[in-house]
N, C-alpha and C positions, 0 to 999 in steps of 0.2 A: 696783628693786622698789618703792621707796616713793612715787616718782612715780606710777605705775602704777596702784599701792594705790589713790593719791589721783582716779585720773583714774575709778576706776571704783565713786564713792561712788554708794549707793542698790541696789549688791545683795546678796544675803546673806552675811554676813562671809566664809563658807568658800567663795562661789566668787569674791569682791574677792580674796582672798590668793592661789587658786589663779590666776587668770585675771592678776593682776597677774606672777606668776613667769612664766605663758608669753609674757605681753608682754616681760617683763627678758631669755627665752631668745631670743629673736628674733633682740635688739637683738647679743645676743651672737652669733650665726652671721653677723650682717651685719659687725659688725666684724672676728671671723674671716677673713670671704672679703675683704675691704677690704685687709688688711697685705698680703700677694703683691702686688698690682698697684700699690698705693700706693707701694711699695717698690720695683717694676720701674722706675714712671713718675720717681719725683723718689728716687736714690739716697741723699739724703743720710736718708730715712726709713728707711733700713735699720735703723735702730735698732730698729723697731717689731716685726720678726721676729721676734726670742726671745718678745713678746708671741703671737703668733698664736696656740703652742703652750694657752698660758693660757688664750686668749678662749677657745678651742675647748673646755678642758675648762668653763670657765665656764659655755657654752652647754649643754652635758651637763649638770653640777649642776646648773642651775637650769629645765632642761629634766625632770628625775627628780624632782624638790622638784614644780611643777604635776603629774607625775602621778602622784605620792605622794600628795599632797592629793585629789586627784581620788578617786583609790583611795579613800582614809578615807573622803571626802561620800558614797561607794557601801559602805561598810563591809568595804571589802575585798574586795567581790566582785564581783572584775574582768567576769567573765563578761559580764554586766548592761549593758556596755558594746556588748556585738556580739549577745548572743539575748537574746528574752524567756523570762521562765517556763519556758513550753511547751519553749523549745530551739529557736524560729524565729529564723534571722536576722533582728536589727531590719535597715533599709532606709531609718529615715530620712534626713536632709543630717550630724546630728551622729553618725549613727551610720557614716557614709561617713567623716568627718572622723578616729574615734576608728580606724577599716580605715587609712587612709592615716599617723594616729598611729603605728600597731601597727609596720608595715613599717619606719618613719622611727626608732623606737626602736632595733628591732634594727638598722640600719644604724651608729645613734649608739653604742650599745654595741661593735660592732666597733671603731670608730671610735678610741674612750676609751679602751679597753682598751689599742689597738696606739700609741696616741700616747704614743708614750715610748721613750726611744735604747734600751732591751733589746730592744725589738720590732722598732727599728732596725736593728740588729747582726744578729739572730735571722731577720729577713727578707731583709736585705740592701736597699739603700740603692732599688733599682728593685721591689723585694718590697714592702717598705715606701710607696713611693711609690702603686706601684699600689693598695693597700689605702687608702693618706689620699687619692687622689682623689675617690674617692665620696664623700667632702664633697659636690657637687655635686649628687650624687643625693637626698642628705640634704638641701641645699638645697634644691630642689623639690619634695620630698615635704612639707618644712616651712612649705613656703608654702604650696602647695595647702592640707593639713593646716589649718593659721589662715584662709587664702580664706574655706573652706566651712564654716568654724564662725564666722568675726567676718559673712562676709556671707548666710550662708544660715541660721544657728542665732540668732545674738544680737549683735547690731553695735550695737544701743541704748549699751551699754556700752563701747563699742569706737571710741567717736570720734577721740579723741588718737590711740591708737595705728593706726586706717587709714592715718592721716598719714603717722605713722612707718615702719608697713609699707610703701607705696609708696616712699616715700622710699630704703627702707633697700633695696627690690628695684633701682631706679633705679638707684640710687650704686654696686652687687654689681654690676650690669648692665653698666653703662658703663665701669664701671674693670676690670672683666674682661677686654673687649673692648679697649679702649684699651690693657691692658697685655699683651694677647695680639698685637694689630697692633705696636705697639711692637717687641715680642722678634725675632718674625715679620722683621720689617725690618732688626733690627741681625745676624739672622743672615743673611740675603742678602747687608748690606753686607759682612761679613765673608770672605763667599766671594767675593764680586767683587775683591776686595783681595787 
C-alpha cells in the first residue's frame, strides 16, 4: 500500500489512499492466481499453497478498504456511483468501470465468504471447488474493472502501477497456461503407461 501511496503523490489525499489500496488489491489477486501453477510447474513451491488461501482473502480486504474509502469521498452515498440526481444512469468510462466494480464485488464476496474448510466440508470438496473457480471470473472482471478506470478515467496517476498491471496480467497468463499444458500432459502420460 505504501508504495503505491508514494507512486501516486499530487492527488487529493482521499483518492492517493483510496487508489493506492486498489493498486495493493491487484497485486494481491495476481499473486493469488500465481501459487496454483507456480506450484504445478516446480513442486518444490508447494509450500506456497497454504499461502494462496491468504493472498485471496488479502485481495478482498484490501479490495473492500478502496471501496470503503471510496464510499466516504461520496459520503456514503453509493448510489452517485451509477445515476445522477435525476435517477439517470450516469454512462460515463468511470461510471462503466464502478458497473463492472459492482458485479466483481459480488463475485469477491461469494468468494470470501466460502474460502474456508466449513464451506469446504458444507459443499463438498467438487461444491466447493466449483464455487472457488470463479476467481477467474473475478479476475477479468478486475482487470477490465482498473483497464477502464487507469486508462480511460485517470492513468496520469497510474504510471508505476500500468507496469505492474501488465506485468501482473502477463505472469497470471502465462503461468496459467504453462501449468494447465503441463497437467494436461502428465495426465496423458499417465494413461499411456
Amino acid at each position: 500500500y505504501r508504495f503505491f501511496y508514494w507512486t501516486k503523490e499530487g492527488l487529493p489525499a482521499g483518492h492517493q489512499i483510496n487508489r493506492s489500496w486498489a493498486d495493493a488489491s491487484m497485486v494481491f489477486l495476481f499473486l493469488t492466481l500465481l501459487v496454483g501453477p507456480l506450484s504445478r510447474l516446480w513442486p518444490r513451491l508447494n509450500v506456497l499453497i497454504p499461502w494462496r488461501r491468504d493472498f485471496g482473502l488479502w485481495f478482498a480486504i484490501t479490495a473492500v478498504i478502496h471501496i470503503g474509502l471510496l464510499a466516504e469521498l461520496r459520503n456514503w452515498n453509493v448510489l452517485h456511483f451509477f445515476v445522477n440526481d435525476e435517477g439517470e444512469l450516469l454512462k460515463a468510462a468511470a461510471h462503466a468501470s464502478n458497473w463492472v466494480g459492482l458485479v466483481a464485488l459480488g463475485i469477491l464476496l461469494i468468494l470470501a465468504v466460502t474460502s474456508n474448510q466449513l464451506s469446504e466440508k458444507l459443499l463438498g470438496g467438487s461444491g466447493w471447488k466449483f464455487v472457488q473457480q470463479n476467481v477467474y471470473g473475478l479476475f477479468f472482471l478486475s482487470c477490465l474493472h482498473t483497464f477502464i478506470f487507469v486508462y480511460q478515467v485517470d492513468g496520469r496517476q497510474s504510471v508505476v502501477f500500468k507496469w505492474i498491471f501488465w506485468i501482473g496480467i502477463l505472469l497470471v497468463g502465462l503461468f496459467q497456461i504453462w501449468g494447465f499444458v503441463r497437467t494436461i500432459r502428465a495426465k496423458h502420460r499417465r494413461r499411456a503407461h
